[in-house]
C-alpha positions in Angstrom: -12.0 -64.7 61.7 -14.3 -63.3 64.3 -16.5 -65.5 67.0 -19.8 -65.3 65.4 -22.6 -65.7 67.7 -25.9 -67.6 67.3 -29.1 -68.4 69.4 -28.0 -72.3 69.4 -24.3 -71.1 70.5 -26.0 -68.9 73.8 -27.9 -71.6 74.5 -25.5 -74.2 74.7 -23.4 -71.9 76.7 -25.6 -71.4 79.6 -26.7 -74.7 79.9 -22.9 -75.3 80.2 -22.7 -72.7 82.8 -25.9 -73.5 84.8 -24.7 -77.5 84.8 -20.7 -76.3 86.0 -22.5 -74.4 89.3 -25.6 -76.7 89.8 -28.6 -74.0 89.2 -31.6 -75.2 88.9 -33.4 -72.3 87.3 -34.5 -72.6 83.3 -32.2 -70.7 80.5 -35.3 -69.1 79.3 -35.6 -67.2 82.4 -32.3 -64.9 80.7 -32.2 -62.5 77.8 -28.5 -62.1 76.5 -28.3 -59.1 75.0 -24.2 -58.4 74.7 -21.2 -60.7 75.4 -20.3 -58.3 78.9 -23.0 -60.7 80.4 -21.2 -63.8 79.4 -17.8 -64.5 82.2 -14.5 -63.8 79.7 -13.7 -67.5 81.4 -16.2 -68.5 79.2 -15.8 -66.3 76.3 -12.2 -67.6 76.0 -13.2 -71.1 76.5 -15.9 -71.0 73.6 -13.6 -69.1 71.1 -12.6 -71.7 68.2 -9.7 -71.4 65.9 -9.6 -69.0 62.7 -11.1 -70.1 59.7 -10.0 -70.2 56.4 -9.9 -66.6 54.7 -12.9 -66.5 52.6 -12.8 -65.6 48.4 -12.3 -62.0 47.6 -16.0 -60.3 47.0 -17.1 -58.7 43.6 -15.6 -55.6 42.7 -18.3 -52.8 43.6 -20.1 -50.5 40.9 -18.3 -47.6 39.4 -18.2 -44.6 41.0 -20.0 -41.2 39.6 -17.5 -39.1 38.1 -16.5 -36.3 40.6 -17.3 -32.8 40.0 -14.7 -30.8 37.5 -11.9 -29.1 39.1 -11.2 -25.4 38.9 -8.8 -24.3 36.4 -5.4 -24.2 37.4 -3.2 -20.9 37.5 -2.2 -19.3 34.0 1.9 -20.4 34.1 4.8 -18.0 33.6 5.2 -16.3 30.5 7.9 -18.1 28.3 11.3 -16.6 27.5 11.8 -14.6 23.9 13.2 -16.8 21.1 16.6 -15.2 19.8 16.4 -13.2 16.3 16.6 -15.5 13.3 19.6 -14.5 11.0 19.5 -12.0 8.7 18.7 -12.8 5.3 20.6 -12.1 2.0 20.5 -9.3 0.0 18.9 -10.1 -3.3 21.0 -9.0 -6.3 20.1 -5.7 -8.2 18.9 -5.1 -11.3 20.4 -3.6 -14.6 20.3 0.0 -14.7 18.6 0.6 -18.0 20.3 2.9 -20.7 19.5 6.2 -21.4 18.8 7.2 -25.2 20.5 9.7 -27.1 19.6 13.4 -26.4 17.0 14.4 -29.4 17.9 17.8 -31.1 16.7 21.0 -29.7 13.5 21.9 -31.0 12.9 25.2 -32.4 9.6 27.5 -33.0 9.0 27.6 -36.6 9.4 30.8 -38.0 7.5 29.9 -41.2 5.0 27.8 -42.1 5.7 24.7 -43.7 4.1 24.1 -47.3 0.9 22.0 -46.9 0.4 23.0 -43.0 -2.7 24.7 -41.9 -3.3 27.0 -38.8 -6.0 28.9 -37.3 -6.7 31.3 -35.0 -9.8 33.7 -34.2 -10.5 37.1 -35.4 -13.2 40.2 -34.9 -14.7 42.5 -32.6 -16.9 45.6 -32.3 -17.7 48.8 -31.2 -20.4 51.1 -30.7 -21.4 53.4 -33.8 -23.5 56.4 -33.9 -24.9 55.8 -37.0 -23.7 53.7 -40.1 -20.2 53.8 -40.0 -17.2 52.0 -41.0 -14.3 49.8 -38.8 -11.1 47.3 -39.1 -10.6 44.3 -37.3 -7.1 42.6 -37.5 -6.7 38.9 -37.6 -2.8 37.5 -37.2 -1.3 34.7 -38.0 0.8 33.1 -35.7 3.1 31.4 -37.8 4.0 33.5 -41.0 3.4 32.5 -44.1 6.3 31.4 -46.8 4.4 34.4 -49.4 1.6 36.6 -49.1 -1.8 35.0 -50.6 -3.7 37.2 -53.9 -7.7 38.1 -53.4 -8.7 35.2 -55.4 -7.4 32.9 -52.7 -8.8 34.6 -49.7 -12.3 33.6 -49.4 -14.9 35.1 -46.4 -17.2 32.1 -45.2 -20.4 33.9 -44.1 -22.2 30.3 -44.0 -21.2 27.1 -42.5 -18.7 25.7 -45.4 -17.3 27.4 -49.0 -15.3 25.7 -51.9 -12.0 25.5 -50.8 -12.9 26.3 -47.2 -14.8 22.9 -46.0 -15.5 23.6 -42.6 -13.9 25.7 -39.5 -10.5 25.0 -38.8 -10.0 23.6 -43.0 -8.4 25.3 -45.5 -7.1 24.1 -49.1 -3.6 24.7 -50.1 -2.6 28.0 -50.2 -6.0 29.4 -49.6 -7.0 31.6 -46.0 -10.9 30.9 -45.1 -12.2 33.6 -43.0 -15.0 32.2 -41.2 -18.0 33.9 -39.5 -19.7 32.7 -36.3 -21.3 36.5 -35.0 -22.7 39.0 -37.0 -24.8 42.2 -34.7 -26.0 45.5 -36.3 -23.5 44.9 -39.3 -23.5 44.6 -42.7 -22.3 40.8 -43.8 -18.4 41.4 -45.5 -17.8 39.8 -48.3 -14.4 38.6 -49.4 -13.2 41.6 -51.2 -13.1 43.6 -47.8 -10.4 42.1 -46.2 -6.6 43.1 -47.3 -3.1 42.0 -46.9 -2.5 43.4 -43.5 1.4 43.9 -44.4 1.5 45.9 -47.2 0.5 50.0 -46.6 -1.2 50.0 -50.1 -3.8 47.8 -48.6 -4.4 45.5 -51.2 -7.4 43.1 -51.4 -5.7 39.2 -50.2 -3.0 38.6 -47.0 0.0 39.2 -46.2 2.3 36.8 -44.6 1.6 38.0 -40.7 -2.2 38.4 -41.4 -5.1 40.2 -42.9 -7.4 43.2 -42.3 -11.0 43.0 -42.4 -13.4 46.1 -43.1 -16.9 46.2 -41.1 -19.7 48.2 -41.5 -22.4 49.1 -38.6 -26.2 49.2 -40.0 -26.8 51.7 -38.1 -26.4 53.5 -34.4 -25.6 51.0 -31.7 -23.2 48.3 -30.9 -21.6 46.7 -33.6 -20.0 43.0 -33.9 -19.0 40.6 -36.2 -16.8 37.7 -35.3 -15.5 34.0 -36.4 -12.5 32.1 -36.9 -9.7 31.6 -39.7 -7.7 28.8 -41.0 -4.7 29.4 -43.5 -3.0 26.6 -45.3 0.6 27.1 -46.9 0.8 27.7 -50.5 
């Protein structure tokens, strides 16, 4: 331990000096301010032993946490796993089989009993007065016989027994229907012929029929419509 200095310790001491060399002048005449006024003779002669090392103190306060450090450098990229293996190859599947080839399919060149088709028909011209003309309608799958007048009927409305509507026929009946009628005279059925025979009978023939038109007078003439045939 350090010599630890007090007012009763300088006092002592320099009445122990000023006995030892017989002044007579009063200790309160000096001010020590610092040991370099007191003779090391002294100083050695007043210095006791070491004491006992005192208790540890109390732990001091907690510090304030320091200020955060800057980030540290981004590190090296890392090396590139190896390729994983390569996987299996799943199994295929069945090739499915392919069906028999169907029969070659052929055009019909005659129209089956009970089947109906239709086409269009008409046209016009320009007349010069009242005047007659022929319009040609075809069929395009020939009948199995030609049809008599009594079962070629010309529609001039929108339906006619045997002939129910456009694109309808009965069985073995031919439905001439009209949709445009212009400076003409309205046909009726006995006008239109078997287109086939050279006599020109009144009904159809087997490829088509013939239709006779008369203008009204001068000026363009048209009359127009649609057929349906059904197979005797």
């Amino acid at each position: 331990m350090r010599s630890r200095f007090s007012y009763a310790n300088v006092t002592a001491t320099l009445a122990l000096f000023f006995a030892m060399s017989g002044g007579a002048l009063a200790a309160k005449h000096y001010l020590i301010s610092s040991t370099n006024q007191i003779s090391p003779r002294v100083l050695k002669a007043l210095k006791g032993n070491a004491g006992k090392q005192g208790p540890a103190g109390l732990a001091g306060l907690k510090g304030e946490t320091g200020a955060k450090g800057e980030a540290g450098l981004k590190g090296d990229t890392g090396l590139k796993g190896e390729p994983g293996p390569k996987g299996e190859r799943g199994e295929e599947g069945f090739e499915g089989l392919e069906g028999p080839e169907g029969p070659e399919g052929r055009y019909p060149t005659v129209l089956p009993t009970g089947q109906t088709e239709s086409g269009a028909w008409g046209g016009g011209f320009t007349a010069s007065g009242v005047a007659e003309y022929r319009e040609v309608g075809s069929f395009p799958i020939p009948l199995p016989a030609a049809l008599e007048a009594s079962h070629v009927i010309y529609v001039s409305g929108a339906l006619a027994e045997h002939c129910p509507g456009q694109g309808e026929a009965a069985k073995g009946y031919l439905c001439v229907y009209q949709e445009l009628i212009e400076n003409a005279e309205t046909p009726t059925s006995s006008q239109i012929v078997d287109v086939d025979d050279s006599a020109k009978p009144a009904g159809a023939g087997i490829h088509g029929f013939e239709i006779t038109l008369k203008s009204k007078g001068a000026g363009h003439t048209t009359v127009s419509g649609t057929f349906a045939v059904t197979a005797p």
